[in-house]
C-alpha positions in Angstrom: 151.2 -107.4 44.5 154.3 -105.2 44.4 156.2 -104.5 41.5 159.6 -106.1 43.2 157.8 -109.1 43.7 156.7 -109.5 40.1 160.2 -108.9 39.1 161.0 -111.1 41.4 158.6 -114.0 40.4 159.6 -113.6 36.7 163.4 -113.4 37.5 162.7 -117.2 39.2 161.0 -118.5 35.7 163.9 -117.2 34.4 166.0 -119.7 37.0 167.9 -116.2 37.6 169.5 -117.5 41.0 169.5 -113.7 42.3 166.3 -113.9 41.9 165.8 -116.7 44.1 167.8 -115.7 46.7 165.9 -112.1 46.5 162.6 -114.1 46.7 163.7 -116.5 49.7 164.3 -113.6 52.4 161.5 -111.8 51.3 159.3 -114.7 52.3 161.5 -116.8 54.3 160.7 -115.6 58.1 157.2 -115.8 57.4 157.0 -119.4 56.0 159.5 -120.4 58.5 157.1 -119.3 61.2 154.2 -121.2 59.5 156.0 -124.2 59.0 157.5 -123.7 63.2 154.1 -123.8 64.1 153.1 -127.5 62.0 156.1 -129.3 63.2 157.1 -128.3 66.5 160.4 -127.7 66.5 163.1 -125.3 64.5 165.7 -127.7 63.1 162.5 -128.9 61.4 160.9 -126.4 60.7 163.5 -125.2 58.9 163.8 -128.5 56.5 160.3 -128.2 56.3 160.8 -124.5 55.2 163.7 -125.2 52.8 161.8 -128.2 50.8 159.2 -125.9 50.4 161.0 -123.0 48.6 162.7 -126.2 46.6 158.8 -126.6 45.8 158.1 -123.3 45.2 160.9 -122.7 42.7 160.4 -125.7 40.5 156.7 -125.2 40.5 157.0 -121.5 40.0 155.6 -121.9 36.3 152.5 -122.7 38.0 151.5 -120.1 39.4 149.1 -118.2 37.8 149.3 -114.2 38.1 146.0 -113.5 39.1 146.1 -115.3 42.0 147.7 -113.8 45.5 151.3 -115.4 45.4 151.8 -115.1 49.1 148.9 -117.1 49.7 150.0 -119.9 47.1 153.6 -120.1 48.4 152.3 -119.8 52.1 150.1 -122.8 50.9 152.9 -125.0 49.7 154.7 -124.5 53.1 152.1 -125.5 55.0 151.4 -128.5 53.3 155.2 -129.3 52.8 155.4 -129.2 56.5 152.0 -131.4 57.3 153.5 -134.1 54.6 157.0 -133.6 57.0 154.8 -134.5 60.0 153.2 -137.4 58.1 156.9 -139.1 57.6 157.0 -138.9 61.3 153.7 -140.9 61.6 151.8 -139.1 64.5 148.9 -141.2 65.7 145.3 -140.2 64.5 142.1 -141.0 66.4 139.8 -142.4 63.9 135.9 -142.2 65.0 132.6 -143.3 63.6 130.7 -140.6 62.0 127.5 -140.8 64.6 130.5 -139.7 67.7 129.5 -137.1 69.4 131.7 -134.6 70.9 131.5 -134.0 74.8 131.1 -130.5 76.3 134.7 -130.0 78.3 133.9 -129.6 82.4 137.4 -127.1 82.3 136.4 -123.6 82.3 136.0 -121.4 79.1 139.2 -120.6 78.1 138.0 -116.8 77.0 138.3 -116.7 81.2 141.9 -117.3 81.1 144.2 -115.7 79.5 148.1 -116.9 78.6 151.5 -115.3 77.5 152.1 -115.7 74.1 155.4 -117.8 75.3 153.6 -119.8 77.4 151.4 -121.3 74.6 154.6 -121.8 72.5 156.7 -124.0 74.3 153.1 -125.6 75.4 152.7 -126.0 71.6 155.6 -127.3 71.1 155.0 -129.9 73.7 152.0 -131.3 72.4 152.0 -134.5 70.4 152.3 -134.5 66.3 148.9 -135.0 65.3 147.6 -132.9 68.5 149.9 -129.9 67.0 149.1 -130.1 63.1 145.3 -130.2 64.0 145.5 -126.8 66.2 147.7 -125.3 64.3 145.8 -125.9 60.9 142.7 -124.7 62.9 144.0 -121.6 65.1 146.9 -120.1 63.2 146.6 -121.4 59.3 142.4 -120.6 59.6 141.1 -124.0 58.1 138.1 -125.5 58.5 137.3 -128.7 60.0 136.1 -129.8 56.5 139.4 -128.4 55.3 141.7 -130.0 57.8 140.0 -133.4 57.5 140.8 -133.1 53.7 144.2 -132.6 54.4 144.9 -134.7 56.6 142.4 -137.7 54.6 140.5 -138.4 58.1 137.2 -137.8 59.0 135.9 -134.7 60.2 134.4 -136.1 63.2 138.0 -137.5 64.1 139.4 -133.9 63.3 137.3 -131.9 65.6 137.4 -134.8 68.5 141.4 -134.3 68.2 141.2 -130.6 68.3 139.0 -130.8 71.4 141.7 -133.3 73.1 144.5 -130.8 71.5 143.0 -128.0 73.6 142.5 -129.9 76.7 146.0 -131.2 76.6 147.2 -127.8 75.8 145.9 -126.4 79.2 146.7 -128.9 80.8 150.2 -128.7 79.6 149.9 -124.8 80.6 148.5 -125.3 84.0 151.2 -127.6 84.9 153.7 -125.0 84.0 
Protein backbone atom coordinates (compact mmCIF):
# COMPACT_ATOMS: atom_id res chain seq x y z
CA UNK A 1 0.00 0.00 0.00
CA UNK A 2 1.16 3.46 -0.74
CA UNK A 3 2.33 5.84 1.62
CA UNK A 4 -0.63 8.47 0.66
CA UNK A 5 -2.95 5.94 1.39
CA UNK A 6 -1.67 5.20 4.86
CA UNK A 7 -1.73 8.87 5.54
CA UNK A 8 -4.79 8.80 4.29
CA UNK A 9 -6.26 5.94 6.41
CA UNK A 10 -4.73 7.37 9.61
CA UNK A 11 -5.93 11.01 8.84
CA UNK A 12 -9.74 9.13 8.72
CA UNK A 13 -9.07 7.63 12.54
CA UNK A 14 -8.25 10.89 13.13
CA UNK A 15 -11.98 11.96 11.80
CA UNK A 16 -9.70 14.57 9.79
CA UNK A 17 -12.53 15.49 7.19
CA UNK A 18 -9.68 16.23 4.45
CA UNK A 19 -8.89 13.12 4.95
CA UNK A 20 -12.04 11.72 4.06
CA UNK A 21 -12.71 13.56 1.28
CA UNK A 22 -8.92 12.68 0.01
CA UNK A 23 -9.84 8.97 0.66
CA UNK A 24 -13.41 9.16 -1.10
CA UNK A 25 -12.13 10.13 -4.76
CA UNK A 26 -9.29 7.98 -4.50
CA UNK A 27 -11.58 5.01 -4.21
CA UNK A 28 -14.91 6.42 -5.21
CA UNK A 29 -15.01 5.52 -9.15
CA UNK A 30 -13.97 2.22 -8.43
CA UNK A 31 -16.59 1.27 -5.69
CA UNK A 32 -19.10 3.08 -7.65
CA UNK A 33 -18.54 0.78 -10.52
CA UNK A 34 -18.78 -2.28 -8.20
CA UNK A 35 -21.66 -1.23 -6.58
CA UNK A 36 -23.25 -0.13 -10.63
CA UNK A 37 -22.82 -3.64 -11.39
CA UNK A 38 -24.94 -5.21 -7.98
CA UNK A 39 -27.81 -2.88 -8.30
CA UNK A 40 -28.48 -2.12 -11.77
CA UNK A 41 -28.89 1.27 -11.97
CA UNK A 42 -26.75 4.65 -11.20
CA UNK A 43 -28.97 6.71 -8.90
CA UNK A 44 -28.49 3.50 -6.85
CA UNK A 45 -25.61 2.69 -7.26
CA UNK A 46 -24.53 5.69 -6.07
CA UNK A 47 -26.64 5.45 -2.61
CA UNK A 48 -25.33 2.18 -2.48
CA UNK A 49 -21.79 3.73 -2.93
CA UNK A 50 -22.31 6.61 -0.44
CA UNK A 51 -23.66 4.24 2.50
CA UNK A 52 -20.69 2.33 2.02
CA UNK A 53 -18.02 4.98 2.53
CA UNK A 54 -20.50 6.07 5.57
CA UNK A 55 -19.50 2.28 6.52
CA UNK A 56 -16.15 2.57 5.75
CA UNK A 57 -15.45 5.71 7.73
CA UNK A 58 -17.11 4.71 10.96
CA UNK A 59 -15.65 1.25 10.76
CA UNK A 60 -12.30 2.53 9.80
CA UNK A 61 -10.79 1.50 13.32
CA UNK A 62 -11.33 -1.91 12.18
CA UNK A 63 -9.36 -2.32 9.76
CA UNK A 64 -6.38 -3.97 10.50
CA UNK A 65 -2.98 -2.81 8.65
CA UNK A 66 -1.90 -5.94 7.51
CA UNK A 67 -4.60 -6.61 5.53
CA UNK A 68 -5.05 -5.08 1.73
CA UNK A 69 -7.43 -2.08 2.43
CA UNK A 70 -8.74 -1.94 -1.05
CA UNK A 71 -9.94 -5.32 -0.82
CA UNK A 72 -11.74 -4.59 2.66
CA UNK A 73 -13.31 -1.36 1.48
CA UNK A 74 -14.11 -2.89 -1.96
CA UNK A 75 -15.67 -5.66 0.36
CA UNK A 76 -17.98 -3.36 2.32
CA UNK A 77 -19.33 -1.87 -1.03
CA UNK A 78 -20.22 -4.91 -2.36
CA UNK A 79 -22.02 -6.16 0.39
CA UNK A 80 -23.59 -2.57 1.20
CA UNK A 81 -24.95 -2.80 -2.20
CA UNK A 82 -26.26 -6.70 -2.08
CA UNK A 83 -28.01 -5.64 1.43
CA UNK A 84 -29.43 -2.44 -0.91
CA UNK A 85 -30.82 -5.09 -3.36
CA UNK A 86 -32.23 -7.21 -0.41
CA UNK A 87 -34.55 -3.98 0.71
CA UNK A 88 -35.82 -4.20 -2.80
CA UNK A 89 -36.75 -7.89 -2.21
CA UNK A 90 -35.79 -9.68 -5.55
CA UNK A 91 -37.32 -13.09 -5.81
CA UNK A 92 -35.00 -16.19 -5.07
CA UNK A 93 -35.51 -19.71 -6.56
CA UNK A 94 -35.16 -21.97 -3.71
CA UNK A 95 -34.34 -25.72 -4.77
CA UNK A 96 -33.83 -29.07 -2.96
CA UNK A 97 -30.34 -30.08 -2.62
CA UNK A 98 -30.62 -33.39 -4.88
CA UNK A 99 -31.69 -30.60 -8.18
CA UNK A 100 -29.77 -31.18 -10.78
CA UNK A 101 -28.74 -28.61 -13.18
CA UNK A 102 -29.68 -29.05 -16.92
CA UNK A 103 -27.08 -28.79 -19.69
CA UNK A 104 -28.37 -25.39 -21.75
CA UNK A 105 -29.33 -26.49 -25.68
CA UNK A 106 -28.11 -22.52 -26.66
CA UNK A 107 -24.75 -22.67 -28.06
CA UNK A 108 -21.49 -22.08 -26.01
CA UNK A 109 -21.21 -18.67 -25.37
CA UNK A 110 -17.14 -18.74 -25.92
CA UNK A 111 -18.75 -18.92 -29.79
CA UNK A 112 -20.27 -15.61 -29.52
CA UNK A 113 -18.87 -12.84 -28.64
CA UNK A 114 -20.64 -9.26 -27.34
CA UNK A 115 -19.73 -5.50 -27.03
CA UNK A 116 -18.96 -4.66 -23.80
CA UNK A 117 -22.18 -2.09 -24.00
CA UNK A 118 -24.28 -4.59 -25.17
CA UNK A 119 -23.80 -6.76 -21.96
CA UNK A 120 -24.35 -3.55 -19.84
CA UNK A 121 -27.56 -2.29 -20.64
CA UNK A 122 -28.42 -6.23 -21.02
CA UNK A 123 -27.21 -6.33 -17.36
CA UNK A 124 -28.99 -3.87 -16.38
CA UNK A 125 -32.10 -5.36 -17.72
CA UNK A 126 -31.99 -8.38 -15.98
CA UNK A 127 -34.09 -8.99 -12.84
CA UNK A 128 -32.57 -8.28 -9.12
CA UNK A 129 -31.70 -11.56 -7.92
CA UNK A 130 -30.69 -12.56 -11.67
CA UNK A 131 -28.16 -9.48 -11.55
CA UNK A 132 -26.54 -9.86 -7.89
CA UNK A 133 -25.95 -13.60 -8.72
CA UNK A 134 -23.89 -12.88 -12.04
CA UNK A 135 -22.46 -10.18 -10.94
CA UNK A 136 -21.11 -11.71 -7.54
CA UNK A 137 -19.94 -14.64 -9.81
CA UNK A 138 -18.45 -12.84 -13.09
CA UNK A 139 -17.17 -9.52 -11.96
CA UNK A 140 -16.71 -9.68 -7.91
CA UNK A 141 -15.01 -13.54 -8.41
CA UNK A 142 -17.05 -15.46 -5.75
CA UNK A 143 -17.74 -18.72 -5.50
CA UNK A 144 -20.89 -20.45 -5.61
CA UNK A 145 -20.19 -21.53 -1.89
CA UNK A 146 -19.38 -17.90 -1.45
CA UNK A 147 -22.47 -16.35 -3.06
CA UNK A 148 -24.81 -18.76 -1.45
CA UNK A 149 -23.28 -17.53 1.92
CA UNK A 150 -24.11 -14.21 1.13
CA UNK A 151 -26.99 -14.27 -0.11
CA UNK A 152 -28.16 -17.26 2.94
CA UNK A 153 -29.64 -19.66 0.07
CA UNK A 154 -28.54 -22.76 -1.03
CA UNK A 155 -25.94 -23.32 -3.37
CA UNK A 156 -27.93 -25.46 -5.53
CA UNK A 157 -30.44 -22.51 -5.83
CA UNK A 158 -27.29 -20.09 -6.50
CA UNK A 159 -25.89 -21.89 -9.46
CA UNK A 160 -29.59 -22.84 -10.87
CA UNK A 161 -30.11 -18.92 -10.90
CA UNK A 162 -26.83 -18.20 -12.39
CA UNK A 163 -27.62 -20.65 -15.15
CA UNK A 164 -31.23 -18.92 -15.73
CA UNK A 165 -29.16 -15.43 -15.30
CA UNK A 166 -27.11 -16.40 -18.36
CA UNK A 167 -29.77 -17.70 -20.45
CA UNK A 168 -31.84 -14.61 -19.82
CA UNK A 169 -28.89 -12.59 -20.46
CA UNK A 170 -28.58 -13.85 -24.14
CA UNK A 171 -31.68 -13.85 -24.54
CA UNK A 172 -31.99 -10.31 -23.63
CA UNK A 173 -28.89 -9.72 -26.07
CA UNK A 174 -30.20 -11.65 -28.97
CA UNK A 175 -33.30 -9.65 -28.86
CA UNK A 176 -31.39 -6.57 -29.09
Amino acid sequence: MDETTVQLIDGCRRGKRDAQLALYKQFAQRLYIACLRIVGNPADAEEAMQDAFLKIFTRIDQYTDHLCFEAWIHRIAVHTAIDYVRRQTPEWDELSENYAVAEPDEPDEDDIRYSVKQIKEATAKLPAGYRVILSLYLFEGYDMEEIASILDIKPPSVRSQYMRAKRKLLDIISAN
